[in-house]
C-alpha positions in Angstrom: 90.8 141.9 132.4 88.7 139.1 130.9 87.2 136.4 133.8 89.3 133.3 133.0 88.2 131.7 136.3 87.4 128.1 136.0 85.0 126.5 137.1 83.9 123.2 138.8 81.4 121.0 137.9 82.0 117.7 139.5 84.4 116.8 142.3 85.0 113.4 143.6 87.5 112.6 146.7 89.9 109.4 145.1 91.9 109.5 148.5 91.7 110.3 152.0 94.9 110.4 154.0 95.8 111.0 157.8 96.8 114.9 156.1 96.6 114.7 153.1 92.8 115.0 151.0 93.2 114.2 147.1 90.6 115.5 144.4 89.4 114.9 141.0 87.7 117.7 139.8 86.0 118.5 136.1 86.3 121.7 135.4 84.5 124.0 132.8 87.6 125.8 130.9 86.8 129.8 130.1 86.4 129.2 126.4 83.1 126.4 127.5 85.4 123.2 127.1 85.6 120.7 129.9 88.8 119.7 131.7 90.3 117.8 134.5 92.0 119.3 137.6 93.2 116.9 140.2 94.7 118.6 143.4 95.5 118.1 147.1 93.4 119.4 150.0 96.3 120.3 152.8 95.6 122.6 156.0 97.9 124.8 155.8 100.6 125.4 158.3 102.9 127.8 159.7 106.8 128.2 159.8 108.7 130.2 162.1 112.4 131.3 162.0 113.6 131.9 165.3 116.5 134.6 166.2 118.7 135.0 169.3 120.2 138.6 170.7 123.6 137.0 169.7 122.3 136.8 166.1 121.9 133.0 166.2 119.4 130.3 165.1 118.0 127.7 165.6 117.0 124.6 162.7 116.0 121.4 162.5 117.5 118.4 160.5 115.2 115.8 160.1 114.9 112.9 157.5 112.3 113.4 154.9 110.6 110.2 153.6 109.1 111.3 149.9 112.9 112.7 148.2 114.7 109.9 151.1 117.0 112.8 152.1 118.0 114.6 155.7 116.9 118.4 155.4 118.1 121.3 157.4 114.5 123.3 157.9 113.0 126.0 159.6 111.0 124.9 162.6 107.3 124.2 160.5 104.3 122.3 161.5 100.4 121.9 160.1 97.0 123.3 161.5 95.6 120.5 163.2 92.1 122.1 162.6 90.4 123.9 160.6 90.4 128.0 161.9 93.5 127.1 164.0 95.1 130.3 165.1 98.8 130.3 162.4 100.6 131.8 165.4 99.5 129.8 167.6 100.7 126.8 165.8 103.9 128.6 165.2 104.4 129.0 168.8 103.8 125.4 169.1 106.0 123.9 166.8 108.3 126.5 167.6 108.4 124.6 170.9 107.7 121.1 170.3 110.4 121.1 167.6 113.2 123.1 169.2 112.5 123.1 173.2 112.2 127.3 172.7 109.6 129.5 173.4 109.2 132.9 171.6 107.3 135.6 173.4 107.6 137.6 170.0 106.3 136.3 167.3 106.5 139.0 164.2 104.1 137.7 161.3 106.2 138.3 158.0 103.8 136.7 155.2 101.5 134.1 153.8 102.7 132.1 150.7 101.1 129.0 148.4 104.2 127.3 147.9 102.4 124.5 145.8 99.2 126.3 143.6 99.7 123.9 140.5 98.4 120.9 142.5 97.1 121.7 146.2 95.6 124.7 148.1 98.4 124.9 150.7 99.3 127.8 152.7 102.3 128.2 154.9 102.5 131.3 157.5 105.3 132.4 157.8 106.9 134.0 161.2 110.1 135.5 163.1 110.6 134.6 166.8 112.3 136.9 169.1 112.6 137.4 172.6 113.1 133.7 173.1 113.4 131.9 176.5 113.9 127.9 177.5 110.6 125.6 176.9 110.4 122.0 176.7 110.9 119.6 173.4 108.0 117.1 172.8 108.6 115.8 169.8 105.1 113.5 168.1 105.4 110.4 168.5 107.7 109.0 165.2 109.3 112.6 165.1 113.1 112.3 164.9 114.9 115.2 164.7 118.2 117.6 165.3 118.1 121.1 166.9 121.1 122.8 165.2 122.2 126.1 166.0 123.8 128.4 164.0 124.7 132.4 163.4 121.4 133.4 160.8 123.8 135.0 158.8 124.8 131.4 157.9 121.8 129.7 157.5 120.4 132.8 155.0 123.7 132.0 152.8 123.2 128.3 152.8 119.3 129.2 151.4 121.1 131.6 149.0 123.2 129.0 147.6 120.8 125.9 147.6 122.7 124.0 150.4 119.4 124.9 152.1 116.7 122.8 149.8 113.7 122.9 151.9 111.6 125.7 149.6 109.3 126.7 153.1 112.9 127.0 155.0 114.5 128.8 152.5 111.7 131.4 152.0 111.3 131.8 155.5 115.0 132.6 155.6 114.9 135.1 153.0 111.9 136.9 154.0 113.8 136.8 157.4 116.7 138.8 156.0 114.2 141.1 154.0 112.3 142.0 157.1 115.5 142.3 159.3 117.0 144.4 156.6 114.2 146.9 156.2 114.2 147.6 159.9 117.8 148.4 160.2 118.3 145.1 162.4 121.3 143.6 159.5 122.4 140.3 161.4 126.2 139.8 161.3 
């Protein structure tokens, strides 16, 4: 296969957020031209579908300012620092979002939900064994634990009722995993 890698030969920062980093870059294009790549520096988080013995879940509905629009999502937060620990930030969100704990936590993949226009990662995990925490939502958080069978909340991802693409894929890879180890829900 031919090197068609691209490569950088200036970048500037035009904007530094609270999260969010955004580049210009010029690029040098395989065939020798010259092109422009702007893209967003974001550090990566990690979402976590959690699962009860009784085949429940639990989601979040929160309002999401860019599309103006309540979502139902997996339980998701951001690495707060670079070489932060995925799981570990799972756990925590896991917790601060939902007031559980999970002393399971089975890693089920890494995905770039966004590669035409940021370097974002999202981990992605399923809780078991789960046992009363506490909720401590950020400050400005506002947010609804929902609970429902899993079974439920896969369909509603199947159909699009679920449009959160991180919840959805965490659902699915959910029902893949659970599937594949003989543990069907519902």
């Amino acid at each position: 296969m031919p090197d068609v890698q691209e490569q950088t030969r200036t970048s500037e920062q035009v904007f530094d957020g609270c999260l969010l980093k955004v580049y210009r870059d010029e690029v040098t294009l395989p065939d020798g031209r010259h092109s422009v790549r702007e893209w967003i520096n974001h550090p990566g988080a990690s979402a976590v579908v959690p699962l009860f013995p009784d085949g429940t879940t639990v989601l979040v509905r929160q309002f999401r300012y860019p599309p103006r629009r309540f979502f139902l999502e997996v339980p998701a937060g951001k690495l707060d620092r670079p070489g932060e620990d995925p799981e570990a930030v799972a756990r925590r969100e896991l917790e601060e979002e939902t007031g559980w704990r999970a002393r399971t936590l089975i890693y089920l993949a890494s995905l770039y939900p966004c590669i035409g226009y940021s370097n974002e990662i999202i981990h992605f995990f399923l809780a078991r064994d789960l046992e009363p925490g506490r909720q401590q939502l950020a400050e400005g958080e506002w947010l609804d634990v929902v609970r429902m069978p899993l079974k439920e909340a896969i369909q509603k991802a199947r159909q699009g009722e679920i449009a959160d693409m991180k919840s959805t894929t965490a659902l699915l890879l959910a029902d893949a995993f659970l599937q594949k180890n003989g543990k069907v829900v519902g």
